[in-house]
DRENVOKOL-232203 format. One line per field, with one value per residue (C-alpha): x, y, z; residue number from 1; residue in three letters. Coordinates in Angstrom, 3 decimals, decimal comma. Layout:
N
c1 <- (X	...)
c2 <- (Y	...)
c3 <- (Z	...)
num <- (NUM	...)
residuo <- (ALA	...)
//
This chain:
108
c1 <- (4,733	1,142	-0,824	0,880	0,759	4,282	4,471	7,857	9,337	12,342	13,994	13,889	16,139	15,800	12,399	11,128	8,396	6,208	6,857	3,772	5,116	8,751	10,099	7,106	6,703	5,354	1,754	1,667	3,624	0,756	-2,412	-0,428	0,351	-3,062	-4,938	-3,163	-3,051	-6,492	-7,323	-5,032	-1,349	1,754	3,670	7,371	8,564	12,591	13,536	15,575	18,862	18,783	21,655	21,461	19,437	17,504	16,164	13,044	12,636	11,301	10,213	9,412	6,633	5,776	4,188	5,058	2,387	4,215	0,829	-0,442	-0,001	-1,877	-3,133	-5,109	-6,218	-8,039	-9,011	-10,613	-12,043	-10,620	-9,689	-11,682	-11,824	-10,688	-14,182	-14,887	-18,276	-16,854	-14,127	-10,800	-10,728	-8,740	-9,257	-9,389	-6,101	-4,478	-6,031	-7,436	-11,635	-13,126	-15,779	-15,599	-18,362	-17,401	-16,715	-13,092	-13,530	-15,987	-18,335	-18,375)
c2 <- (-0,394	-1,046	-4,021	-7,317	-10,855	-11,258	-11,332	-9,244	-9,937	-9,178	-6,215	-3,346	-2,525	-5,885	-6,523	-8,799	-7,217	-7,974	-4,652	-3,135	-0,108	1,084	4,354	6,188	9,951	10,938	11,372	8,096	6,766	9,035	7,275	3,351	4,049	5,515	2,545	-0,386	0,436	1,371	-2,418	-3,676	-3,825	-2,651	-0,984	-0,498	2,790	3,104	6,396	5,668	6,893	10,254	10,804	14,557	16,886	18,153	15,072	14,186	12,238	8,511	5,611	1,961	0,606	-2,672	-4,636	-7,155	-9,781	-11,841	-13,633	-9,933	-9,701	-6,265	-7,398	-10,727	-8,290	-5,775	-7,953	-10,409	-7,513	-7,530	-4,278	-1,516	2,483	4,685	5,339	1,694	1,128	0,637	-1,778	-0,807	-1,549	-1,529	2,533	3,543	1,695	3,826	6,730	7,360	7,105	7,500	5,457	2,246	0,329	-3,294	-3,579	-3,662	-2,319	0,003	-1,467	2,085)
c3 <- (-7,341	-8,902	-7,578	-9,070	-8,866	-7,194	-3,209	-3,075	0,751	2,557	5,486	6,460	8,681	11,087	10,798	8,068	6,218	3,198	1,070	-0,203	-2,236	-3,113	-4,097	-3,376	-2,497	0,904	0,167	-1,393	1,878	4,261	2,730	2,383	6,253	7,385	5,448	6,647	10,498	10,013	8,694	12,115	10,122	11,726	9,011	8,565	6,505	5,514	3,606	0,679	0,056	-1,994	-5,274	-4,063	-1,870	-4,555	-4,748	-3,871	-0,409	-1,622	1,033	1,021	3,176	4,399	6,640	9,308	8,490	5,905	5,059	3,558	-0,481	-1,285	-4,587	-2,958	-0,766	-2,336	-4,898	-2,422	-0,606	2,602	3,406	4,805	3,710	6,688	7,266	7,989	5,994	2,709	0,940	-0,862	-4,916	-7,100	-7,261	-4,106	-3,486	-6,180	-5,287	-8,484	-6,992	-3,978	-5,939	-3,815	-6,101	-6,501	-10,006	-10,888	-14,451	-16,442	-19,494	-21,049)
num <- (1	2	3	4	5	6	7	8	9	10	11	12	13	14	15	16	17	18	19	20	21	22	23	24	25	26	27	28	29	30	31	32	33	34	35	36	37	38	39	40	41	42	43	44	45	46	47	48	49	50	51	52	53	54	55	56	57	58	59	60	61	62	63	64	65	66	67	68	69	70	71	72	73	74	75	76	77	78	79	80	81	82	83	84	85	86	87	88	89	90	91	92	93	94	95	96	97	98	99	100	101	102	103	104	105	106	107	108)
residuo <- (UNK	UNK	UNK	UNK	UNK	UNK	UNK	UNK	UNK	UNK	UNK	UNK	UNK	UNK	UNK	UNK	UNK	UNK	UNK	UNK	UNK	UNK	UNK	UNK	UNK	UNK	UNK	UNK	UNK	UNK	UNK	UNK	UNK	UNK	UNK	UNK	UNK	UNK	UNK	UNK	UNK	UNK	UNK	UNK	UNK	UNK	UNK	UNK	UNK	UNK	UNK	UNK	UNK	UNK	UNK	UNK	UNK	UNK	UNK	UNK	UNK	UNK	UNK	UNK	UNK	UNK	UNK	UNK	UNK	UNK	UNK	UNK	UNK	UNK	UNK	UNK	UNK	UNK	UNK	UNK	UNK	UNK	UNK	UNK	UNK	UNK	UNK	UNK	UNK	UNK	UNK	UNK	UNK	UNK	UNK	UNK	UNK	UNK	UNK	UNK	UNK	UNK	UNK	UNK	UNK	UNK	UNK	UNK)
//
C-alpha cells in the first residue's frame, strides 16, 4: 500500500488501529515497525492467512493512534529517520533513498 490520500481504519485482532501497509513482506514490515516506534507509535502487526506454505509469509501493520494518516505525515514532515536528525520523504518512506532532501520530486 503506497502513500494515498485515503485514511484506511479498522482491527486487528481487538485493537482498533489505523493500518499503514497491507500485504507486505517482512522486511517491508521490519523497517514500517522500527520507524514508527522510533517516532513514539505503538504498532500492531497481524500475519495474514497463507493459500499454501509455499507461500510467502505477508503482514499488515498499523498503528493505535487513529489520528496518524502516513501520507499527511510524511508529507507534512513529521516524522523522524531512525537516526533522529533527519525527516522521512516521500523516499525514504518507500525505501527507495536514503536521500532525505526536502524536495518531493526531481527537476531533471
Amino acid at each position: 500500500m503506497a502513500l494515498a490520500g485515503k485514511h484506511a481504519f479498522g482491527s486487528i485482532g481487538d485493537q482498533r488501529v489505523t493500518f499503514v501497509e497491507k500485504k507486505i513482506e517482512e522486511t517491508r514490515k521490519i523497517f514500517l515497525e522500527e520507524l514508527l516506534k522510533f517516532n513514539g507509535f505503538e504498532v500492531v502487526i497481524q500475519e495474514e492467512k497463507r493459500k499454501t506454505e509455499e507461500d510467502p509469509q505477508l503482514y499488515t501493520v498499523g498503528v493505535t493512534d487513529m489520528t496518524f494518516h502516513p501520507t499527511i505525515w510524511v508529507f507534512s514532515r513529521r516524522l523522524k529517520t531512525l537516526d533522529g536528525k533527519h525527516t522521512v520523504n516521500q523516499d525514504y518512506w518507500n525505501q527507495l533513498s536514503e536521500d532525505t532532501n526536502p524536495a518531493y520530486w526531481k527537476n531533471d
